[in-house]
C-alpha positions as protocol buffer text, in pm:
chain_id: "A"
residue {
  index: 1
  type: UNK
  ca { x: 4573 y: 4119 z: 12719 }
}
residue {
  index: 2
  type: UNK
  ca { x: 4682 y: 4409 z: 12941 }
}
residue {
  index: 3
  type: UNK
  ca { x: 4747 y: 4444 z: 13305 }
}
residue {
  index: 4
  type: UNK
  ca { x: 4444 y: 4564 z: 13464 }
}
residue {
  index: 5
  type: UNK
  ca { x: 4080 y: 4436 z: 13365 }
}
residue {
  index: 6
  type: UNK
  ca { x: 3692 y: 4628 z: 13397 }
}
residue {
  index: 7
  type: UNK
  ca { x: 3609 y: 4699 z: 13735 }
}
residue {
  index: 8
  type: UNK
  ca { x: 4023 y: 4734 z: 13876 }
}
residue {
  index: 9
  type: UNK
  ca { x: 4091 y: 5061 z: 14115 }
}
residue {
  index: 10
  type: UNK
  ca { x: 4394 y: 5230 z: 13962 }
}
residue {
  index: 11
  type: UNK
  ca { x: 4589 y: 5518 z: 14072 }
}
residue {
  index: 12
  type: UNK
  ca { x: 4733 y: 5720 z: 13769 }
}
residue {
  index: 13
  type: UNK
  ca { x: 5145 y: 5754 z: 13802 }
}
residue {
  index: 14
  type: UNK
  ca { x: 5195 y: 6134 z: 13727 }
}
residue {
  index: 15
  type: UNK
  ca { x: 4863 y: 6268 z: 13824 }
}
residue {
  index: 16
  type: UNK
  ca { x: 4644 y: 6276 z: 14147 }
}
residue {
  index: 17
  type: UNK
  ca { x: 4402 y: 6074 z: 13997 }
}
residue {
  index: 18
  type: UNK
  ca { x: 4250 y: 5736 z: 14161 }
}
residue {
  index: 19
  type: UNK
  ca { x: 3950 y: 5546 z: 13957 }
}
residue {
  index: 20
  type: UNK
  ca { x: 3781 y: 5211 z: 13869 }
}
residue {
  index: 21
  type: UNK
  ca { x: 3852 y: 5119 z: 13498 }
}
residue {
  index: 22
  type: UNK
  ca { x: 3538 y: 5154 z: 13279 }
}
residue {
  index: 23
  type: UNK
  ca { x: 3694 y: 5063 z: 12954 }
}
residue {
  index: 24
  type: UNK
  ca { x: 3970 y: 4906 z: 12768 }
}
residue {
  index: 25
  type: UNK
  ca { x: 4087 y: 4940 z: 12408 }
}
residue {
  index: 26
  type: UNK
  ca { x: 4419 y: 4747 z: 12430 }
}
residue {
  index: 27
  type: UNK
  ca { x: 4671 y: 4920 z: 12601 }
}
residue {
  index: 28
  type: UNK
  ca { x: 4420 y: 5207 z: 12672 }
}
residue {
  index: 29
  type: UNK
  ca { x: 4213 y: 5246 z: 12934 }
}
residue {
  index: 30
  type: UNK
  ca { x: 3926 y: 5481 z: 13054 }
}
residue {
  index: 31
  type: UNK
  ca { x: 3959 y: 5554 z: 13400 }
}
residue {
  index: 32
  type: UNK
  ca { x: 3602 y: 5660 z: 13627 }
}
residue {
  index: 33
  type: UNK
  ca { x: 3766 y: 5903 z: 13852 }
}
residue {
  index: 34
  type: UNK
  ca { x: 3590 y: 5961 z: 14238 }
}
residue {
  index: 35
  type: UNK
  ca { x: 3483 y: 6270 z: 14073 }
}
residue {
  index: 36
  type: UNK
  ca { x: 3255 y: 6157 z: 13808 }
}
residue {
  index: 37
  type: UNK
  ca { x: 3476 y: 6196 z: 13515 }
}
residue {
  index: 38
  type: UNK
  ca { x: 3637 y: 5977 z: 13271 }
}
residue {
  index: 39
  type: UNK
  ca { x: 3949 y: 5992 z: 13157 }
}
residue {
  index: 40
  type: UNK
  ca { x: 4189 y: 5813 z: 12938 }
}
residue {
  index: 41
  type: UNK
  ca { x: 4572 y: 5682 z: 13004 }
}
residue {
  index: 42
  type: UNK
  ca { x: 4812 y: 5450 z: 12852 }
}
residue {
  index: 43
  type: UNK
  ca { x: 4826 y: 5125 z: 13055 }
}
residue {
  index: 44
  type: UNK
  ca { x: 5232 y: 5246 z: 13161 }
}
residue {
  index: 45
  type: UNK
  ca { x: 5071 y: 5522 z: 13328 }
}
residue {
  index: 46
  type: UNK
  ca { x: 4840 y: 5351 z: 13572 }
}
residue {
  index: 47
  type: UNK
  ca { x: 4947 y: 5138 z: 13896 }
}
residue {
  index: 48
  type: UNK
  ca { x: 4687 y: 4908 z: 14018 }
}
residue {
  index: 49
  type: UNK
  ca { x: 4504 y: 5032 z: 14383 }
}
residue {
  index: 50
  type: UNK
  ca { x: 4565 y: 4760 z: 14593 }
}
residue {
  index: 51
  type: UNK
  ca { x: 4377 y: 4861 z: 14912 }
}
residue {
  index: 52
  type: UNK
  ca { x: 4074 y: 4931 z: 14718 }
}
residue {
  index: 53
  type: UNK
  ca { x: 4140 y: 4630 z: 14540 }
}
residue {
  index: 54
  type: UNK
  ca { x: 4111 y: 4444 z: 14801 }
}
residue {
  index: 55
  type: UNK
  ca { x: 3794 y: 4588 z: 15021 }
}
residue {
  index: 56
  type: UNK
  ca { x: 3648 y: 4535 z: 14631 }
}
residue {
  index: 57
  type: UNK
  ca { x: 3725 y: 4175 z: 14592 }
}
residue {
  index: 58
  type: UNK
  ca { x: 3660 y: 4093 z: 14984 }
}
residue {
  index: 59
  type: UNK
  ca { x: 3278 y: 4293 z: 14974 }
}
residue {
  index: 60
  type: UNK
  ca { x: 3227 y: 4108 z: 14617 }
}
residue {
  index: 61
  type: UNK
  ca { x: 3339 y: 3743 z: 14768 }
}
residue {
  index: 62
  type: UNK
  ca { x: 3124 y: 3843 z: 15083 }
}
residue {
  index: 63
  type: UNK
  ca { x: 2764 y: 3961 z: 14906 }
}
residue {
  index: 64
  type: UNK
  ca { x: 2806 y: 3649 z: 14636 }
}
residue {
  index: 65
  type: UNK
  ca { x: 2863 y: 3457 z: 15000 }
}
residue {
  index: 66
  type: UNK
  ca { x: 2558 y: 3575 z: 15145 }
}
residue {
  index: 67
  type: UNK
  ca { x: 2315 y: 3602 z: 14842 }
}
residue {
  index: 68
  type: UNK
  ca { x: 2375 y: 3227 z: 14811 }
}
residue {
  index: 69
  type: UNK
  ca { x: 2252 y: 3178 z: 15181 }
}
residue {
  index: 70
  type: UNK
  ca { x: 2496 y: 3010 z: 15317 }
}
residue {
  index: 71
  type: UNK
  ca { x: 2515 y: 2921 z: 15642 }
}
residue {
  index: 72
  type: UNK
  ca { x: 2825 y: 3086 z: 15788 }
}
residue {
  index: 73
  type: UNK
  ca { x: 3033 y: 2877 z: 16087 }
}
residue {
  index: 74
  type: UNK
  ca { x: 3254 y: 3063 z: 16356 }
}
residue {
  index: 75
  type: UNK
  ca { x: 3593 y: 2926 z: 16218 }
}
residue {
  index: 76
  type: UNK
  ca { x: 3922 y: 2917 z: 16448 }
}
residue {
  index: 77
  type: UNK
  ca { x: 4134 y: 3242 z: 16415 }
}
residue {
  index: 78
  type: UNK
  ca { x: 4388 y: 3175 z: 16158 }
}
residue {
  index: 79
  type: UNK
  ca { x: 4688 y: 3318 z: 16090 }
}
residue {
  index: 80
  type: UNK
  ca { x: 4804 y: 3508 z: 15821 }
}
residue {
  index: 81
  type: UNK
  ca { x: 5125 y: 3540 z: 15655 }
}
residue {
  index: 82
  type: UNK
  ca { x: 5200 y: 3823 z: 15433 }
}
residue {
  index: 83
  type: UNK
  ca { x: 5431 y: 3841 z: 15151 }
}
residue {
  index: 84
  type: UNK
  ca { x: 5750 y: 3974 z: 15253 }
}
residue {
  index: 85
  type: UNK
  ca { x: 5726 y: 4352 z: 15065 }
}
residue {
  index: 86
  type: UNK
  ca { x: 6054 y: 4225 z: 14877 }
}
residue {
  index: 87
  type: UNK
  ca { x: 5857 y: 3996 z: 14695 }
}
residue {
  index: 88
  type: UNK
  ca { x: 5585 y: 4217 z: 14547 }
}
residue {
  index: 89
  type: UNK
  ca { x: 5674 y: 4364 z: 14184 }
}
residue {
  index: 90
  type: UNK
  ca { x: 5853 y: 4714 z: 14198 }
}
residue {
  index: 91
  type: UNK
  ca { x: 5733 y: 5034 z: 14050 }
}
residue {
  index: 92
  type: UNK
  ca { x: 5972 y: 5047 z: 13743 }
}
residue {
  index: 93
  type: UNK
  ca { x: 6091 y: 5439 z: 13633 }
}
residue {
  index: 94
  type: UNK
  ca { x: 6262 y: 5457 z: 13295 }
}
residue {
  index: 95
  type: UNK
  ca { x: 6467 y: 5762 z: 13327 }
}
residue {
  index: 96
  type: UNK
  ca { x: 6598 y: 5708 z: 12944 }
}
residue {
  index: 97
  type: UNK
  ca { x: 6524 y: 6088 z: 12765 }
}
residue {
  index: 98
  type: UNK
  ca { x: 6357 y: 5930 z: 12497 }
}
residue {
  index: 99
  type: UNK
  ca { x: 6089 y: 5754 z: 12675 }
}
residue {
  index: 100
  type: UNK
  ca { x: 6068 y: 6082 z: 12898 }
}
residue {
  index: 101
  type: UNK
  ca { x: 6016 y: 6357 z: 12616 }
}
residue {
  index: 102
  type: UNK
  ca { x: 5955 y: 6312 z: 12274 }
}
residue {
  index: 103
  type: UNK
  ca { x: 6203 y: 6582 z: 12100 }
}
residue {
  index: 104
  type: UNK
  ca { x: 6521 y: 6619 z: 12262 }
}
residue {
  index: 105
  type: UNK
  ca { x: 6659 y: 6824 z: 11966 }
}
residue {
  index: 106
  type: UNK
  ca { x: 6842 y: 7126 z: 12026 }
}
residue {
  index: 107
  type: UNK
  ca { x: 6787 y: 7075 z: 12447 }
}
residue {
  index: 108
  type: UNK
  ca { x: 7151 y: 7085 z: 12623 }
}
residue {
  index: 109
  type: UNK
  ca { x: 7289 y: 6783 z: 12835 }
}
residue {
  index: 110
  type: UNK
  ca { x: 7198 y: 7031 z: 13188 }
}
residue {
  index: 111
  type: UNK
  ca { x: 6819 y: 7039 z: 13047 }
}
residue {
  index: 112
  type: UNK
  ca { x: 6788 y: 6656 z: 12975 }
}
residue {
  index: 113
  type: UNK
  ca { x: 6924 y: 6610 z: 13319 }
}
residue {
  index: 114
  type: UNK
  ca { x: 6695 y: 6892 z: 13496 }
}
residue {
  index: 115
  type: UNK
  ca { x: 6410 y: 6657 z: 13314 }
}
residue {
  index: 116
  type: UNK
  ca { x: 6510 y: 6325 z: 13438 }
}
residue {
  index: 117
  type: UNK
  ca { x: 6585 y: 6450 z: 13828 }
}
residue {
  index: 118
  type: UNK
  ca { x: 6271 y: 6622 z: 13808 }
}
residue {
  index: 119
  type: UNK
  ca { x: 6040 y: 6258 z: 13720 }
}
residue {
  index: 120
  type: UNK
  ca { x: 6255 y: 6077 z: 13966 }
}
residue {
  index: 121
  type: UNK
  ca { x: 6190 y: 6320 z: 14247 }
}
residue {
  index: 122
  type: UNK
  ca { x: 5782 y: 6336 z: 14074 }
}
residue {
  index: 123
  type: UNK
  ca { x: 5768 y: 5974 z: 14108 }
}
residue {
  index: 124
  type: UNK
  ca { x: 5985 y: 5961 z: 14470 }
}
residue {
  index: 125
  type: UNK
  ca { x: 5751 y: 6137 z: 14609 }
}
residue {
  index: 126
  type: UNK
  ca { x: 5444 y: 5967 z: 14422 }
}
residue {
  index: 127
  type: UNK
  ca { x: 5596 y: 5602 z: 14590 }
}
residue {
  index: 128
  type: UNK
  ca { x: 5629 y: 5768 z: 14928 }
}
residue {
  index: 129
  type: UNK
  ca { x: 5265 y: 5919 z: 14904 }
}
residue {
  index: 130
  type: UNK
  ca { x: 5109 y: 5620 z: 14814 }
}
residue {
  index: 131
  type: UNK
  ca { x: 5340 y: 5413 z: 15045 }
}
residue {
  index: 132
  type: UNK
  ca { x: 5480 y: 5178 z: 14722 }
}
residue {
  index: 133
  type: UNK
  ca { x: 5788 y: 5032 z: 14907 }
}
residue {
  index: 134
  type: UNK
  ca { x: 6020 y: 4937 z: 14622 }
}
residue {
  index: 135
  type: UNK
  ca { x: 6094 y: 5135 z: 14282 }
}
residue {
  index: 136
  type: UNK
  ca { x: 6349 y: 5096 z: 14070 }
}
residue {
  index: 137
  type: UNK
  ca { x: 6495 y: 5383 z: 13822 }
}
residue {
  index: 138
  type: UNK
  ca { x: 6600 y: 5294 z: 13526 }
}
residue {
  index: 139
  type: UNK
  ca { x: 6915 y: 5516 z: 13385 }
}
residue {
  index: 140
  type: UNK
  ca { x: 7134 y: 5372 z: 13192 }
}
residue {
  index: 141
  type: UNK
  ca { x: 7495 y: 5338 z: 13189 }
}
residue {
  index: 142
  type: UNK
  ca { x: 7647 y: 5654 z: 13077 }
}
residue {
  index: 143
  type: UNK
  ca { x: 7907 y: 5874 z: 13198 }
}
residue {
  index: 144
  type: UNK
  ca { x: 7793 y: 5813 z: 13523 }
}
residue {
  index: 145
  type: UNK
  ca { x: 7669 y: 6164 z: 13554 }
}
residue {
  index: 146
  type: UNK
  ca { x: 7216 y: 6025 z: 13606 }
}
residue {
  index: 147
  type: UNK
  ca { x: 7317 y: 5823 z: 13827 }
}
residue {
  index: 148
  type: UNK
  ca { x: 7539 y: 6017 z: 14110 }
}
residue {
  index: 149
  type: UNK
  ca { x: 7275 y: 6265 z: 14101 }
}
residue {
  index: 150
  type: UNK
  ca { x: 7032 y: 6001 z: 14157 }
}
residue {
  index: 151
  type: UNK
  ca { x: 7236 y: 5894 z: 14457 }
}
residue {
  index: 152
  type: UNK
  ca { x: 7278 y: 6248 z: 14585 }
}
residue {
  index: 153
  type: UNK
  ca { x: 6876 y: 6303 z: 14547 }
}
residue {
  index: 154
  type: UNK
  ca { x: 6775 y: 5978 z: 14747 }
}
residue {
  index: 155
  type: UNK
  ca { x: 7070 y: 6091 z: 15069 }
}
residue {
  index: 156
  type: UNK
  ca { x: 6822 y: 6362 z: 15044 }
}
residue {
  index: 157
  type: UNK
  ca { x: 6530 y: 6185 z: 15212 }
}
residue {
  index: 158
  type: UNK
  ca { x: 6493 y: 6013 z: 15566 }
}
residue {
  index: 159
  type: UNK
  ca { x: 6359 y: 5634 z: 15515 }
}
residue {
  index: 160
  type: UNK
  ca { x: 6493 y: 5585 z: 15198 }
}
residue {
  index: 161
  type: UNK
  ca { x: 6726 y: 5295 z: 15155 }
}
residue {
  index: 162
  type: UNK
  ca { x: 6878 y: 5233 z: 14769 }
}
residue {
  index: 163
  type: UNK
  ca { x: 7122 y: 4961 z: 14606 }
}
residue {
  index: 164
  type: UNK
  ca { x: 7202 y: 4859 z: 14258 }
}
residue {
  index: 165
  type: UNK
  ca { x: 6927 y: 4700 z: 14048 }
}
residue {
  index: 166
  type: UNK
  ca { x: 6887 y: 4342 z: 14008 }
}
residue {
  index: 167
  type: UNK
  ca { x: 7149 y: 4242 z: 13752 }
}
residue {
  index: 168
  type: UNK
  ca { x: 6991 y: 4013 z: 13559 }
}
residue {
  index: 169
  type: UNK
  ca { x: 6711 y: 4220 z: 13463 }
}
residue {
  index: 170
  type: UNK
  ca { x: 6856 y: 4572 z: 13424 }
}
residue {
  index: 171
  type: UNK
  ca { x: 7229 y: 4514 z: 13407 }
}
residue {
  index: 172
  type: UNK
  ca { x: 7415 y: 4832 z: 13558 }
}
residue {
  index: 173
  type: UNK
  ca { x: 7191 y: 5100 z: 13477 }
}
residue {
  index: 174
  type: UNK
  ca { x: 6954 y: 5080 z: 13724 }
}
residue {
  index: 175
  type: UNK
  ca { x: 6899 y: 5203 z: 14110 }
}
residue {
  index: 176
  type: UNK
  ca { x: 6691 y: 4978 z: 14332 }
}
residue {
  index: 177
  type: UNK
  ca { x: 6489 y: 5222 z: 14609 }
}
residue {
  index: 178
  type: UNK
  ca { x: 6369 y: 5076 z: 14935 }
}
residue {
  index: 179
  type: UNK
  ca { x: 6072 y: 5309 z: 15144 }
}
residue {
  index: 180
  type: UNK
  ca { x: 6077 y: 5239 z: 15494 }
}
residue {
  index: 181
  type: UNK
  ca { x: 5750 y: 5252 z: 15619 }
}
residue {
  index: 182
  type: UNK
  ca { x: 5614 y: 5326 z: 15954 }
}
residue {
  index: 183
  type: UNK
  ca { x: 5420 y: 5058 z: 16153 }
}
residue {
  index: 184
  type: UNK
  ca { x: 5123 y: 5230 z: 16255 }
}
C-alpha cells in the first residue's frame, strides 16, 4: 500500500506541480493538476498537500455533517494544541549520486558534486517555498568533501538553522535542516 490514497492533494518535489491523485498503480500515481492535466510520478516524488488536505477533509466531514441533518449545538471554544513542528516527519533528500543520476560513468568528482549542490539548493528552496520546516539531506560519509559544502550552502540563507541527523536512523551521513518560519 503506498503513501497517499485517491482523492489526496500532492505537491510534486522537483516540479511546480500541485494536484489531487486520480490514480494509483502501486508506487505510481496519476496526478490531476489545477490545470486540467494528468500526469504521472513515482510515489518518492510527491509530498502530500497538507493545507489542502485539510480544507478537503474539514468541507467533506462538514457536507456528510449536514446532509445527515443534524442538529448542530453552539459548543464552548476549545482549545487547540498543535503538534510541535519537531514532531511532524521530515522531507528526506538522498544526495547519494546513484539515486540522483543514473550513469555516473566517465563524469569527474567536480561534476557529481555540481549535481548534488544543485538538488540540495532545488529542494532548499522547494522546503522554503512551500514552508516544509524540517528536511534532512542525506550524504553519506565520505571524504567529508558533500558535506562542508552542504554546510557552506545552508550559512548561505537567513532562517535556516542545521545540525547532524538523527543517529539512529542515518548514522553520520546526514544534515538535519530547520526553516524558521515567520508568524504571520
Amino acid at each position: 500500500m503506498g503513501k497517499f490514497t485517491l482523492g489526496d492533494y500532492v505537491m510534486a518535489i522537483d516540479d511546480d506541480l500541485e494536484g489531487k491523485v486520480i490514480r494509483v498503480l502501486n508506487t505510481t500515481y496519476i496526478v490531476l493538476s489545477a490545470d486540467g492535466f494528468e500526469v504521472t510520478y513515482q510515489e518518492n516524488e510527491l509530498v502530500l498537500d497538507r493545507s489542502k488536505q485539510e480544507r478537503l477533509d474539514f468541507t467533506n466531514n462538514f457536507s456528510t455533517l449536514a446532509s445527515q441533518n443534524t442538529e448542530f449545538k453552539k459548543r464552548p471554544k476549545q482549545t487547540i494544541i498543535k503538534k510541535k513542528e519537531k514532531l511532524a516527519p521530515p522531507m528526506e533528500v538522498d544526495l547519494h549520486i546513484h539515486k540522483l543520476i543514473k550513469n555516473q560513468k566517465g563524469m569527474s568528482n567536480y561534476d557529481m558534486l555540481s549535481i548534488q549542490l544543485d538538488t540540495a539548493k532545488r529542494q532548499l528552496e522547494f522546503a522554503i517555498s512551500k514552508r516544509i520546516p524540517r528536511i534532512v539531506f542525506i550524504h553519506g560519509v565520505g571524504q567529508g568533501v558533500l558535506r562542508a559544502e552542504l554546510e557552506y550552502l545552508f550559512r548561505r540563507y537567513e532562517g535556516i538553522r542545521y545540525q547532524d541527523g538523527n543517529y539512529k536512523k542515518y548514522g553520520v551521513g546526514a544534515l538535519e535542516v530547520f526553516i524558521l518560519q515567520n508568524k504571520h
